[in-house]
N, C-alpha and C positions, 0 to 999 in steps of 0.2 A: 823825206817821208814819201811813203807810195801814194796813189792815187787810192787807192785803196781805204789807205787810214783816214787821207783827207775827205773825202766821200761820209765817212762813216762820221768824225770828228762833226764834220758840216748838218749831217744829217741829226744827229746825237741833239746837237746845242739847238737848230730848231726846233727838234719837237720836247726840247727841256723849256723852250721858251714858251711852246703852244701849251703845254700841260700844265704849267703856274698859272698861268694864263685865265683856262679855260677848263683844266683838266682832262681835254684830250688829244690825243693825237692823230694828226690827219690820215684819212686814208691815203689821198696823195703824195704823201712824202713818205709813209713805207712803202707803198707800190714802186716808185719813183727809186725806191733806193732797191727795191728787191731788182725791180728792172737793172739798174746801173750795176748790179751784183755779177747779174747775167751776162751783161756786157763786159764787163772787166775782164771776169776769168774766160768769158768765149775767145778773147782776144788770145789770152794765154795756151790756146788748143783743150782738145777734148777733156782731158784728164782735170786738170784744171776746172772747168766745168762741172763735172762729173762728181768735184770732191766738194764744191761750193755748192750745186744743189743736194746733195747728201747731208751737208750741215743742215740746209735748210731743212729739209727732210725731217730731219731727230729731231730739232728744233720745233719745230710744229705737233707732232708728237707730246713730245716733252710741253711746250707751251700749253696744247689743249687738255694736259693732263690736272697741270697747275691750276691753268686760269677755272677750270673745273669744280674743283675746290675752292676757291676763291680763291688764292693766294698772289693774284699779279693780272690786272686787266686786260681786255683783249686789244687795247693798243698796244702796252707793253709787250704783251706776246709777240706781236704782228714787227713792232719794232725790232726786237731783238730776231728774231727772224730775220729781219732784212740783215742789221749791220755785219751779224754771225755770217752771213751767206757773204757780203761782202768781202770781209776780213778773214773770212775761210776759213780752214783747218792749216797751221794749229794755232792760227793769231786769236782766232773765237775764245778758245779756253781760257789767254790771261783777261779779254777783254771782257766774259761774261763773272770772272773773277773778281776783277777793282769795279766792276759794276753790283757787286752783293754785297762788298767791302764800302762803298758809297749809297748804298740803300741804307745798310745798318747804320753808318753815320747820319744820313738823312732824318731816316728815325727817331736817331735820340735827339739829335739837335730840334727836331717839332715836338719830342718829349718836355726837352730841357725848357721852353721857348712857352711850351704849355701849362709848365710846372707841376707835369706826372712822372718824372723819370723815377723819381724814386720807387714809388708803389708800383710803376713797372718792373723795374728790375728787382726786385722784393720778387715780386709773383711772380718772374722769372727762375730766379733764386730757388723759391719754394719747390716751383714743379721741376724744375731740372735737379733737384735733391732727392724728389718723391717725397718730401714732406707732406704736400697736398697734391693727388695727382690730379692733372689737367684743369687750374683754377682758369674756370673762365673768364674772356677780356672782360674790362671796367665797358664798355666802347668800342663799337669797329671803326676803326679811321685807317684811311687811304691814302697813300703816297702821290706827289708828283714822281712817280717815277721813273720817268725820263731825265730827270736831272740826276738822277745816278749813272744811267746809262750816259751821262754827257762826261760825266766824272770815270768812267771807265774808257769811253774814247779819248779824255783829255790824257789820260795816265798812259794809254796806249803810242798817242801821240807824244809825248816826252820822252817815254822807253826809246823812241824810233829816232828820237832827234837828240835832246840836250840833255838827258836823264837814261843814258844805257844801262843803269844798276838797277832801274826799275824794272827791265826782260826777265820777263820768268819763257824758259826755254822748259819743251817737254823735251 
């Protein structure tokens, strides 16, 4: 496993930890990991560099477009930023992948846990038919979601080690 993954795996599970926790995550540990990002691929020469602050780049972009909308908090932003910048191009894509595939599971399991899955997925159901278009939530509720992204470094991290079938290759 690259230092890379491991960096990212490490950084993932702490602020999945701080976010249950406490519901945020530290400025320190994405700074810390954007830095360690910079580091890595500087090692690797320019290019390398180049294509890791790029991700970051779109990432930020993309993140303040999101968190804008409300859709994903400005730690989460700030997080994925860093691990993306880490794991660079083209590891970022499966990695920001099992981490949306781990959000959606996250969700329903505090759906199921809260005893709304149903009447969600109904209202789901409905406006994805156009039955009723755009029924508004029951509730805004908010994710640890950092524990997704922990669940995308972990899947990332098994793809690279004991789970090769897991590699989604572009």
């Amino acid at each position: 496993m690259s230092i890379a993954i491991t960096l990212t795996l490490i950084a993932c599970l702490t602020a999945g930890f701080f976010d249950v926790r406490s519901r945020r995550i530290p400025n320190w540990l994405t700074g810390a990991t954007a830095l360690a990002a910079i580091a890595v691929h500087a090692s690797g020469g320019w290019k390398a560099l180049l294509i890791s602050l790029g991700v970051m780049i779109a990432l930020t972009v993309a993140g303040t477009v999101i968190y804008s909308f409300g859709g994903i908090g400005g730690g989460d932003v700030k997080l994925a930023i860093a691990t993306s910048g880490l794991l660079s191009y083209p590891l970022f894509v499966p990695f920001l992948l099992y981490t949306a595939i781990g959000g959606g599971l996250l969700a329903l399991a505090i759906l199921v846990r809260r005893g709304r899955a149903r009447a969600a997925l109904t209202r789901m159901a409905m406006t994805a038919s156009g039955a009723v278009p755009g029924l508004p939530p029951d509730q805004t509720e908010t994710l640890p979601y950092a524990v997704a992204f922990a669940f995308g470094a972990t899947l990332i991290a098994l793809a690279h080690t004991v789970a090769p079938f897991l590699r989604i290759t572009l």
